[in-house]
C-alpha positions as MATLAB code, in Angstrom:
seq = 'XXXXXXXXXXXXXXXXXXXXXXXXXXXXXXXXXXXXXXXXXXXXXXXXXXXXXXXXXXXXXXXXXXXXXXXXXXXXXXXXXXXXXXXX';
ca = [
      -2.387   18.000   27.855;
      -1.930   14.995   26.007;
       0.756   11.903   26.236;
       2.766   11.529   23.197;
       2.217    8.267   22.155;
       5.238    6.676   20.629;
       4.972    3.777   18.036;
       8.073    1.666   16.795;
       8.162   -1.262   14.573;
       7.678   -4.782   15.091;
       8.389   -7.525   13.103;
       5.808  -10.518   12.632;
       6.423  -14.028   14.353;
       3.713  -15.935   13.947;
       1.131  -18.105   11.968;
      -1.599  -15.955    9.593;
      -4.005  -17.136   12.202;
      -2.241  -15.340   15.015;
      -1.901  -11.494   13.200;
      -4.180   -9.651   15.781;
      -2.326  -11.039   18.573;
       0.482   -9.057   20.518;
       2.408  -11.832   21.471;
       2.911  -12.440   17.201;
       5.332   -9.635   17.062;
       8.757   -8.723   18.371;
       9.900   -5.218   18.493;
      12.413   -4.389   16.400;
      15.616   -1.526   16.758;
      15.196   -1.012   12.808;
      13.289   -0.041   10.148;
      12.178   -3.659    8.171;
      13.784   -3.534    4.699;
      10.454   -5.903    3.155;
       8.273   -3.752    1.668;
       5.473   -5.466   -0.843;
       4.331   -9.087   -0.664;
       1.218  -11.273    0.527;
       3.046  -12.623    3.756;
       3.264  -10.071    6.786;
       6.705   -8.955    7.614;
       6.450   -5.664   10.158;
       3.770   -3.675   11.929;
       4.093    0.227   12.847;
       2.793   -0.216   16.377;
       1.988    1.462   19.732;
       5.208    0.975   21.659;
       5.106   -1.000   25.012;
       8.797   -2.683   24.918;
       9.404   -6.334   23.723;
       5.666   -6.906   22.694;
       3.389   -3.879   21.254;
       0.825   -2.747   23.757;
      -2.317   -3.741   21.342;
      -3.204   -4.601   17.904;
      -5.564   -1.550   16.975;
      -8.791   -2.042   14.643;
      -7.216    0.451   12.359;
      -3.662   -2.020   12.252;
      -6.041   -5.371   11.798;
      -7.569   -3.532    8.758;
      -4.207   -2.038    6.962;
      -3.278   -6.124    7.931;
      -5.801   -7.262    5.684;
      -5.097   -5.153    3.052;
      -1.785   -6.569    2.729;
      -2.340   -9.692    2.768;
      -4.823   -9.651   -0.215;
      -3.245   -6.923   -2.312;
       0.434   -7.270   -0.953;
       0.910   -3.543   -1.235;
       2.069   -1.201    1.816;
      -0.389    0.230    3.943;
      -2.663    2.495    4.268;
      -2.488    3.571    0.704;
      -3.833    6.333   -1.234;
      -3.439   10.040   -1.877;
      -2.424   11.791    1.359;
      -2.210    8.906    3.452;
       0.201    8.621    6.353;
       3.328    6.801    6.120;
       2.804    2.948    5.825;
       2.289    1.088    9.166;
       1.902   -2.724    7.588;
       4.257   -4.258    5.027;
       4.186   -7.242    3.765;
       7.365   -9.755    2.079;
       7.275  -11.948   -0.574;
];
């Protein structure tokens, strides 16, 4: 049997140099109202209280996305929910 792994969001903290870094985000009680922009605003994370547990490869890539197209991510026909937005 497998653990349920809960994920929450985060918002971002720090400087564009510090996105894969846990310590860069703060967990936050509700869902960000940014959407669409260049600048990172929240993350859709694995939840480990005040900090997320881990920046995951499949985050740091939805991350870049964002900050060169500025659009929600992932993106595309059946795609999950978003789990990166960005703010202008």
């Amino acid at each position: 049997m497998s653990a349920v792994v809960k994920k929450r969001w985060y918002s971002y903290l720090g400087s564009p140099a510090a996105v894969n870094l846990p310590s860069s985000y703060i967990y936050s009680p509700a869902t960000p109202t940014c959407t669409a922009g260049f600048t990172l605003c929240s993350v859709y994370a694995i939840y480990a209280g005040a900090l997320p547990s881990i920046i995951t490869s499949n985050l740091q890539t939805y991350i870049a996305s964002v900050l060169s197209t500025g659009v929600p991510q992932p993106t595309g026909i059946g795609s999950p929910k978003a789990f990166v937005y960005g703010k202008a």
